[in-house]
N, C-alpha and C positions, 0 to 999 in steps of 0.2 A: 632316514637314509638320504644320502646327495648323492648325486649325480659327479663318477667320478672319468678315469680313462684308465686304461693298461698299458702297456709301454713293454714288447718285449724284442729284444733285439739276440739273434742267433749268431751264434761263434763257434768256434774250436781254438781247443789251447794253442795253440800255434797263431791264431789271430793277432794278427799287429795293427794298430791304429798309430800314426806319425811317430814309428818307431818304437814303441812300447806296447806290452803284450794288452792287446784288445782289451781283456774284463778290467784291466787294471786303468785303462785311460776312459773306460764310458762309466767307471764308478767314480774319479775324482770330476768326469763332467755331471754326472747325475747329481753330486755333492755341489759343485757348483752351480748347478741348476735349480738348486734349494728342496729337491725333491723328500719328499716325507719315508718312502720306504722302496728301499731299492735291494732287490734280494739275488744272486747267481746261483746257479744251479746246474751242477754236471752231469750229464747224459749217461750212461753205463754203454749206450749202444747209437748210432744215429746212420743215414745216410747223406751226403750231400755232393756237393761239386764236386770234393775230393773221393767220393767212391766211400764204403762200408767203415767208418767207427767206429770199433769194439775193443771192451774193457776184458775179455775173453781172455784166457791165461795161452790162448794159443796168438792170439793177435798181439798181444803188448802193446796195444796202442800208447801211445804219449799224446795223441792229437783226439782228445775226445769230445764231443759237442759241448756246448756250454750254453745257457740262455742265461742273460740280465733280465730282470722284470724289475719295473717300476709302476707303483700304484698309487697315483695322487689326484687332485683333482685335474678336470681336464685342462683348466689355465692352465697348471703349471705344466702336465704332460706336454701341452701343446710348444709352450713356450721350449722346457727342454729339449723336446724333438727337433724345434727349425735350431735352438745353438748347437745341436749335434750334428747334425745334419751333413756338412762339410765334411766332420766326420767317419761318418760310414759309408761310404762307395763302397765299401765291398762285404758288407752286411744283412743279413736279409731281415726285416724290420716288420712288426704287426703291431697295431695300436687299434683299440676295441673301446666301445663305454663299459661299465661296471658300475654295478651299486655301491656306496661306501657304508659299512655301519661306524666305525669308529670316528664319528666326528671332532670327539674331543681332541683326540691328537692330533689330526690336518689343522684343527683350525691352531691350537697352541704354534705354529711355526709360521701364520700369516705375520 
């Protein structure tokens, strides 16, 4: 195992990063960032600034939480994170270490 980092940044679909909907601008930076595995993931239910997010057939949200996670090693999370960084002002952002087993494919993209 190496030593890697987590990378996860909280949204809602309504999320806009420099005019474009949030998941869709910190995926072509993630991509840009040469990141190895960048996955999003929709919430069914969340609370945040904006108050109760529910997938509920009585709420119809259309504004539901979203998390980007990114998992590589921590150069590159590191690296990632300061060229996003301008970014996300209105993000709320958690980066952690993690173990990696799959080496083989981190290292195939050095």
């Amino acid at each position: 195992m190496i030593e890697g980092s987590c990378l996860r940044i909280y949204l809602t679909e309504s999320s806009k990063i420099d005019g474009k909907p949030a998941m869709e601008a910190i995926l072509i930076l993630c991509r840009e960032a040469g990141l190895a595995g960048v996955s999003v993931i929709r919430g069914i239910e969340g609370v945040g600034e904006g108050g109760i997010h529910s997938a509920s057939f009585l709420a119809l949200s259309n504004d539901l939480p979203l998390l980007v996670e990114a998992i590589d090693t921590t150069a590159r999370i590191e690296q990632a994170l300061e060229m996003m960084r301008p970014h996300l002002a209105h993000c709320l952002v958690a980066y952690w270490p993690v173990s990696l087993m799959r080496t083989e494919y981190l290292h195939r993209h050095d």
